[in-house]
N, C-alpha and C positions, 0 to 999 in steps of 0.2 A: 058614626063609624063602628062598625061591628070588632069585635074583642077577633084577633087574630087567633085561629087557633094552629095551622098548618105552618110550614117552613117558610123562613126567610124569604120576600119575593124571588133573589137572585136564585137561589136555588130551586124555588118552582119552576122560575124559567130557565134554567137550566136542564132541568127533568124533563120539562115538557118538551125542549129541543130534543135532548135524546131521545125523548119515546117518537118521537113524527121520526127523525132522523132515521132511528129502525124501525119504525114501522114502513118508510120507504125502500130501505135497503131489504129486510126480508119480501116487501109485495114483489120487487123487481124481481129479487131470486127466486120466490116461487111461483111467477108469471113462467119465467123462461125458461124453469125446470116443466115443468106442463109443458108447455111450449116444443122444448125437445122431448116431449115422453117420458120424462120422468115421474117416478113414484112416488108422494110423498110418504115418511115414516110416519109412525104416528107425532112421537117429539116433534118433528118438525112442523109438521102441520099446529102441531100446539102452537109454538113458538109463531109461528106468522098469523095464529086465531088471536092470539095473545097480544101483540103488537099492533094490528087491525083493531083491537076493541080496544086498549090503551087510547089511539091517535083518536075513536071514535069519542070515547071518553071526555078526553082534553077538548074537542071539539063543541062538548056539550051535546052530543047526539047518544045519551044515555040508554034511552031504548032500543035503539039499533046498534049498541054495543055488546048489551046485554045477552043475546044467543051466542053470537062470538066469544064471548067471554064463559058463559055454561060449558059450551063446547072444547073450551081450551082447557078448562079445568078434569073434563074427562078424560081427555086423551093424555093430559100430565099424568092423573092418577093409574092411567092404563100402563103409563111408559117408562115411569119412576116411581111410583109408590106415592100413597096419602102424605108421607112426610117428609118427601123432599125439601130443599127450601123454593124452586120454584115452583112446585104444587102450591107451597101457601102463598108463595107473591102473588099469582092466578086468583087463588081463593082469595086474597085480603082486596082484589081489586073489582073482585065480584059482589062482593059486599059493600066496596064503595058505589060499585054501581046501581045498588038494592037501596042503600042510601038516599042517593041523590036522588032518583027516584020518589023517595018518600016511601020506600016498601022497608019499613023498619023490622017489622016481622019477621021476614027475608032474610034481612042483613044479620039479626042477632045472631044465629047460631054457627054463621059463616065465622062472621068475627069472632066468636069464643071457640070454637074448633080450631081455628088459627092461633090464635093463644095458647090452646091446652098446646100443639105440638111445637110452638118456639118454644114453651116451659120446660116441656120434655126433650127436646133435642136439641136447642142452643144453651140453656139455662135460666134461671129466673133473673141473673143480672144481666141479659144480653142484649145490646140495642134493641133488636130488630125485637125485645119480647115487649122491650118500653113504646115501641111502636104501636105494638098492637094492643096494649095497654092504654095508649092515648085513643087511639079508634076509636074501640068500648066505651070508652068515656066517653066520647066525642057523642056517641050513637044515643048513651043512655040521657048525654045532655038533649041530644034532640029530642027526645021523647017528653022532657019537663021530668025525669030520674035524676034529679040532681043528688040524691044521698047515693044514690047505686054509683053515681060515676066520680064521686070525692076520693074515694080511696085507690081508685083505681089510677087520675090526673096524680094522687102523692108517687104511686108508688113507681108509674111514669119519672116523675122528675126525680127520686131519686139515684135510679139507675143512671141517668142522663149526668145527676151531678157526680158519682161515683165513674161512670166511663170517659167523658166527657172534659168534666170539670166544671168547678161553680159559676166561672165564666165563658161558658164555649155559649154561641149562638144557637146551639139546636137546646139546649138548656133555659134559654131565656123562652122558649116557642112552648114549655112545659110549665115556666114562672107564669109564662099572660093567662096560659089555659086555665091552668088552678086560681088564678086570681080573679079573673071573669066567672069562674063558678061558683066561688065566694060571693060576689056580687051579687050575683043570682039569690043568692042565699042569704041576702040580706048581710053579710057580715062586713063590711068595707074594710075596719079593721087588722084583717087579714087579708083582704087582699091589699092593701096601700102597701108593704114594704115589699111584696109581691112583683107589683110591679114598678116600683123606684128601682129593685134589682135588675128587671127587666130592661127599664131603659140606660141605666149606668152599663151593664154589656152589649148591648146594640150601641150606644156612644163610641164605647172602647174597639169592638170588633167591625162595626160599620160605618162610622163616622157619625157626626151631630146632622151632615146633611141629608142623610140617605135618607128613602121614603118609610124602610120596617122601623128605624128608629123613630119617625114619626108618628106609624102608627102607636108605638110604646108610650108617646109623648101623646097622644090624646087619652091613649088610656086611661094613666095616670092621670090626667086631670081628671077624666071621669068620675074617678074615683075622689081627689080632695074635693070637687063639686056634691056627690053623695055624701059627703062630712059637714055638706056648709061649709066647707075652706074655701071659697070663693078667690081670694087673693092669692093661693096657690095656684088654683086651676087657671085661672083668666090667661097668665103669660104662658102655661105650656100648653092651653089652645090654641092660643094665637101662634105661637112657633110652630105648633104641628100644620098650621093651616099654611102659614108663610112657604117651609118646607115642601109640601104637595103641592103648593101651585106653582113652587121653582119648580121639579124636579118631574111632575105628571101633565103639570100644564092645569091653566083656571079652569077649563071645562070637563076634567077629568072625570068621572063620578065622587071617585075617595076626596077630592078635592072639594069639594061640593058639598058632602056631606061634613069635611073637617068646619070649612065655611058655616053652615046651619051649625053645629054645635058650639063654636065661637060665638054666634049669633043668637042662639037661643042662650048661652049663658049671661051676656050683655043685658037679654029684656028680664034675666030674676029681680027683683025687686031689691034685691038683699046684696048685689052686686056692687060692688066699690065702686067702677068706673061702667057707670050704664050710658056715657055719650063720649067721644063717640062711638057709633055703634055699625059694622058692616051689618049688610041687609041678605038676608037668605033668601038662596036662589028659586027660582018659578020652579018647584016641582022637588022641589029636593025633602019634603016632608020632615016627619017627627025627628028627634035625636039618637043616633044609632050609634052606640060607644061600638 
């Protein structure tokens, strides 16, 4: 199972409702404005490029979002100036586009331009700078930049706990990041209370059965498995796995994979209880914390 790094699922799909949601109500309204002859502004026209290459986005059709999305950033900049704040929402989502893509090159200077002007016009304590804070990092982990993107994951979560609080859920989505990149980094050390914090407020804020508390719950094992704590990890793989297959159903993918990492930890050698032992599904490959 891959280290979570983005929002809460509920709140993803929450987002994602909203963005389809307007990106239908903007296409209708400026179907029917054309329609009657009308003009679009240039804002406007931003605005429904904008929303178009959002639902494109979410849809997974990246490259056919991406001119829509170039396009929306110009006309913002034409019609509000470089530093509005939806200039940079545009900009921050054009660079997620350059991202997904794989066009890393692309995305950097978007995301740090986006940055430099949340610093200078919301401030350096302000959500939306911790956001684009996590990006960067996000971008420079994908690159295998794991020292460029540490300091940027701290400085992330500490805004998050200073605005937020040490227990709000978008707080804990900053503990898995920096604790997963610790990982990375060989240090398990740091990240293990990392993410014990992690899943004690996904418990508190989303219950023991929810799926993000889950994934928090296979983290954590992950991680006292990279310890050799075998006796730790073993029951909160098993709970993450029991969890996902209440809650997504057995054929889920995440399901699947919680399955295989349950699985593959049974066949260590070094395992307390290697029988019995569930069996990893036809296709579900290596172990992905």
């Amino acid at each position: 199972m891959r280290h979570q790094s983005g929002l809460p699922s509920r709140v993803k799909r929450l987002r994602q409702a909203v963005g389809l949601a307007l990106c239908l109500l903007v296409g209708a309204w400026t179907i029917t404005a054309l329609a009657l002859g009308a003009e679009l502004s240039p804002i406007e026209e931003a605005r429904s490029l904008h929303a178009q290459g959002a639902a494109l986005y979410q849809a997974g059709k990246f490259r056919e979002a991406l001119p829509l999305q170039q396009r929306a950033v110009q006309l913002y900049e034409q019609a509000l100036g470089s530093e509005h704040p939806e200039t940079i929402v545009s900009l921050n989502n054009l660079a997620e586009m350059h991202r997904a893509l794989g066009e890393y090159a692309q995305a950097l200077p978007v995301y740090l331009r986006a940055l430099k002007v949340r610093e200078k016009t919301l401030g350096p304590e302000h959500p939306d700078t911790a956001n684009s804070l996590s990006n960067l990092a996000g971008l420079y982990r994908a690159q295998g930049e794991y020292t460029q993107a540490l300091p940027l994951y701290q400085r992330a979560l500490q805004i998050r706990e200073r605005v937020f609080g040490p227990a709000h859920p978008v707080t804990s989505i900053s503990l898995n990041n920096l604790a997963s990149l610790y990982q990375f980094l060989g240090d398990h050390q740091q990240a293990l209370p990392l993410y014990q914090r992690a899943v004690e407020i996904r418990e508190r804020a989303l219950g023991p059965d929810h799926p993000d508390t889950a994934v928090a719950l296979n983290n954590l094992a992950g991680a006292y498995e990279s310890l050799g704590r075998y006796n730790e990890a073993l029951p909160l793989y098993r709970r993450a796995w029991e969890n996902l297959e209440k809650t997504l159903g057995p054929e889920h993918p995440t399901a699947i994979v919680s399955l295989n990492n349950l699985a593959l930890l049974y066949q260590t050698p070094l395992c307390p209880q290697r029988t019995p032992s569930p069996s990893c599904r036809p296709g579900c490959g290596p172990r992905r914390h």
